[in-house]
N, C-alpha and C positions, 0 to 999 in steps of 0.2 A: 504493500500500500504506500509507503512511504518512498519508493521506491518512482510508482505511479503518479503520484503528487509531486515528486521535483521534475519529471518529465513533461508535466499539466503546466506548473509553474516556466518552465522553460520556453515551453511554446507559446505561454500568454506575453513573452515579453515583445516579439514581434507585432504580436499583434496590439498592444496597449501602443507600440510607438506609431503603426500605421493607424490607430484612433485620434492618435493626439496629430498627426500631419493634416490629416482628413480635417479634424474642428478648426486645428490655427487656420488653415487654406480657408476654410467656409468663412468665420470670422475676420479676414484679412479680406477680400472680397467683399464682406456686406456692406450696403451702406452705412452711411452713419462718421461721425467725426466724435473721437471722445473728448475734443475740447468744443465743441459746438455750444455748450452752455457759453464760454469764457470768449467766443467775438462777439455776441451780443453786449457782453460788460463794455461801456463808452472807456470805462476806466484803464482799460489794456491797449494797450499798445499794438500794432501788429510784429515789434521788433518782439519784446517780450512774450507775445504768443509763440512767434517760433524759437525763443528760446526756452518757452514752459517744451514746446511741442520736442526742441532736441534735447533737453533734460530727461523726458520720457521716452527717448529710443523710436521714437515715431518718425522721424527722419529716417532710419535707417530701411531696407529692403525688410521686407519681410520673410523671408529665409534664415537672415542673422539674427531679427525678432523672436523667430521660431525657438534657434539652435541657443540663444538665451536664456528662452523661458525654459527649455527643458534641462538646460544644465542647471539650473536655481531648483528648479521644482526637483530633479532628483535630491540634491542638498536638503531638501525641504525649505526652500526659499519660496514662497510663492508672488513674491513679486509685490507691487504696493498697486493700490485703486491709481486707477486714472481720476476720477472723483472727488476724494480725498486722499489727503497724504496717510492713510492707514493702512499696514499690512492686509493683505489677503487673508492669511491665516487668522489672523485678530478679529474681521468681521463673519469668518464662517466660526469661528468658535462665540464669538457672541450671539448668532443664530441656531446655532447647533441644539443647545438646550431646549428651547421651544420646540423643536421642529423635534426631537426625539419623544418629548413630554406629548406633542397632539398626536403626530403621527405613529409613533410607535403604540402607544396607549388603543388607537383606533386599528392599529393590525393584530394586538393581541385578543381587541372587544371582535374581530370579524372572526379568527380563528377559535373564538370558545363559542360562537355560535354558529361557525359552518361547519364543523365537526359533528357537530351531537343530530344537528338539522340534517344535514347531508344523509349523513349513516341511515340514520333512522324513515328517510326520506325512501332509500335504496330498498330498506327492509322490507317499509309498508308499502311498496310500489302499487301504485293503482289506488289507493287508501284517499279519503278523504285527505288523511296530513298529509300526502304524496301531492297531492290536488293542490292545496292550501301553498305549502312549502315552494312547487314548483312556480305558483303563478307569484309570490312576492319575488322569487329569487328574479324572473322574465322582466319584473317593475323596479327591482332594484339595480342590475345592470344596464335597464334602458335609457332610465330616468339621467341626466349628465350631472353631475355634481353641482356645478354652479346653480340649477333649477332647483336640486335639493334642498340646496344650501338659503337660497332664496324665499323658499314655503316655510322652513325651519325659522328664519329670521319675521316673518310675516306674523306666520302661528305663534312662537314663544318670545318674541320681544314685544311686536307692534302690538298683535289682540289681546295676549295674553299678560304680557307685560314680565314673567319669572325670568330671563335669563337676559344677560346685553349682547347685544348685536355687535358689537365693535371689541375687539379683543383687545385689551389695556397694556402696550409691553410694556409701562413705568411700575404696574406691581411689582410689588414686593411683598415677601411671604413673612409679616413677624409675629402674628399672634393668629387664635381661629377665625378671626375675622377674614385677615386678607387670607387666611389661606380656602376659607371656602368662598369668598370673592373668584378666586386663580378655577377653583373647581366648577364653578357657574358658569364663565367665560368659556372654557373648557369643553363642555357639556356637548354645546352646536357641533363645532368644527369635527370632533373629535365620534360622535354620532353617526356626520354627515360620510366620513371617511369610511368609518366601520362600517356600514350598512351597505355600502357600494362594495366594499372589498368580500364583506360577508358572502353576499349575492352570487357575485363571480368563482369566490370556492367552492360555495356552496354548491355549483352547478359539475362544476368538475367532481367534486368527493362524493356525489351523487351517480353522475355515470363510471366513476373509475372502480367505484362498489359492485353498482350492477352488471360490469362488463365480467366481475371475479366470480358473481354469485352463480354464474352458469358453469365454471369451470369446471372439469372433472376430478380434480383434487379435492372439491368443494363437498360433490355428491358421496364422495371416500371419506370424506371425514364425518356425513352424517353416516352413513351405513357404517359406521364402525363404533358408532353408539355416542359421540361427542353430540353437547349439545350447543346449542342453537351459540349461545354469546362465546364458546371457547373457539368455533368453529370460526366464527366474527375477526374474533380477540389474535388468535395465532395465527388462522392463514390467511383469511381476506384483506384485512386491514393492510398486514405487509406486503402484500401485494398490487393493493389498490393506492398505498400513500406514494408509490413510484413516478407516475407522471403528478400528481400531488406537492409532493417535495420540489419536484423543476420546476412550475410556477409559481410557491413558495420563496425559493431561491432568489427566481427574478422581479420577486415584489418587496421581498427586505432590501435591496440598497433605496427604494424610495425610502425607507424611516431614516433613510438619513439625508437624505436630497430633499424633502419637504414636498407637499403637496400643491401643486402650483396654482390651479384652479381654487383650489378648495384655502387657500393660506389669503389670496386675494379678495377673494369676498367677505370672508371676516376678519380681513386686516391682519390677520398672524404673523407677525415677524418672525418669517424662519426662513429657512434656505432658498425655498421657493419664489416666497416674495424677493432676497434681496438678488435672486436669478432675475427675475422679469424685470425687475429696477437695474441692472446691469445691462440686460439688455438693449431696454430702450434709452439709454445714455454710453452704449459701444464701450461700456468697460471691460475691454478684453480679457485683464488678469483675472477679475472676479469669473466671469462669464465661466473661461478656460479653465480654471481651478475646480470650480463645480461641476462643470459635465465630466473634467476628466475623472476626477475624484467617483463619481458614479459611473464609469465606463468600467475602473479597476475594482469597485466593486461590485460588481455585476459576473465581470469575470471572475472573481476571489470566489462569488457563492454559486455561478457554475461549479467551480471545481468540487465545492464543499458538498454540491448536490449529486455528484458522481463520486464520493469519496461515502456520503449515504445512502449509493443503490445497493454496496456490496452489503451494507448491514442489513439493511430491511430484507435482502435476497439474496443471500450463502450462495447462489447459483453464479450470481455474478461476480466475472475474474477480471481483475484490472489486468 
């Protein structure tokens, strides 16, 4: 295994470098000027713009741009805002906390209710809760989060008046006040996200059950006198969490990239929002830092998700 894992590790490094040529290239191309706020100031000069602009390496080609930012970022340099004079790393670790607190919180709320739903979904197929289960899971991945997110703020701010529609990032957590303030706040975004994610497991750990429950190892384990949950328990489930686990995989580097859609409408200060705020002001290091940041983690938990086929299934050999 370990073996298989520096060989995985090996071959992701090619490919993380032809990710990161692919985004500089896209982001050198788009439009967009990162000092475009700074000629509308009457107060600059155009001498001094193009020495803010060769201060910041934006005179140069972007090829040597490139070979730059990747020699810093292996150091673990990630370079400073075109925006403000702040480290890269300084503003995603001031986001980082939120965005793990909404988003992660909402994949753990999606995964303790597509589990039990799913399963039990597959069991009683054809069953009224079969019925029931199915049609929210069809209204839960239809629906697009921003519309969610929008009914949720209507129904529990505007009519109802219980929770705030606008996420506060100056709280501070010092006594149970603010901190069931932090959990109120919370409530929406955090809701909005799990219910969407829920939806979409729900539908795979649904078919990935009933594809196993035909199986003929399936029908060997009841004729051999096992019952109904052990039968579940030992051979289904490890069978069924296989393609399970690989979209797992590729939905945890979102808890750390922030949810984009959904951090916008209710103002959440996290990864997401200060992505879109990057974007539409061409600040490339923030930009670059973030997607790459979620490219290599995407690959890390590909691997991690082939490093858990051989557990779940002894059959399988790296």
């Amino acid at each position: 295994m370990l073996r298989y894992a520096l060989k995985q590790a090996l071959i992701a490094i090619p490919t993380l470098i032809a990710i990161s040529i692919i985004l500089y290239t896209i982001l050198a191309l788009a439009p967009g000027d990162p000092l475009g706020e700074l000629a509308s100031s009457p107060s600059l000069t155009p001498d001094v713009r193009e020495n803010v602009r060769r201060a910041l390496g934006l005179d140069q080609p972007a090829y040597i741009r490139y070979f730059k930012w990747a020699g810093s970022f292996v150091t673990g340099n990630m370079g400073y805002s075109f925006v403000s004079p702040v480290p890269v790393s300084s503003l995603i670790l001031q986001r980082l906390p939120t965005t793990l607190w909404v988003v992660g919180l909402a994949y753990l709320l999606a995964i303790a209710i597509a589990f039990p739903l799913g399963i039990l979904s597959a069991l009683k197929r054809y069953s009224l809760l079969d019925q029931v289960v199915t049609t929210l899971t069809f209204v839960g991945f239809s629906i697009p989060t921003f519309f969610t997110g929008l009914l949720f703020i209507i129904l529990f701010s505007v009519w109802l008046g219980w929770l705030p529609f606008i996420y506060d990032s100056t709280l501070q957590i010092r006594n149970f006040s603010s901190l069931l303030a932090q959990v109120k706040q919370s409530i929406m975004p955090i809701a909005v996200l799990g219910l969407f994610q829920a939806a979409v497991l729900m539908r795979y750990i649904r078919t990935a059950v009933i594809e196993e429950l035909g199986a003929d190892y399936v029908r060997t384990a009841y004729a051999k006198g096992l019952t109904g949950w052990a039968v579940v328990n030992r051979h289904v489930l490890r069978n069924a969490l296989i393609p399970v686990v690989t979209l797992i995989a590729l939905d945890i580097p979102t808890i750390f990239t922030g949810a984009l859609v959904t951090e916008q409408v209710f103002r959440v200060p996290g990864l997401g929002s200060l992505l879109i705020d990057s974007i539409g002001r061409s600040d490339t290091p923030v930009i670059m830092s973030i997607t790459f940041i979620y490219a290599i983690l995407v690959v890390l938990f590909n691997l991690v998700a082939d490093l858990l086929y051989g557990l779940l299934d002894p059959r399988i050999r790296y």
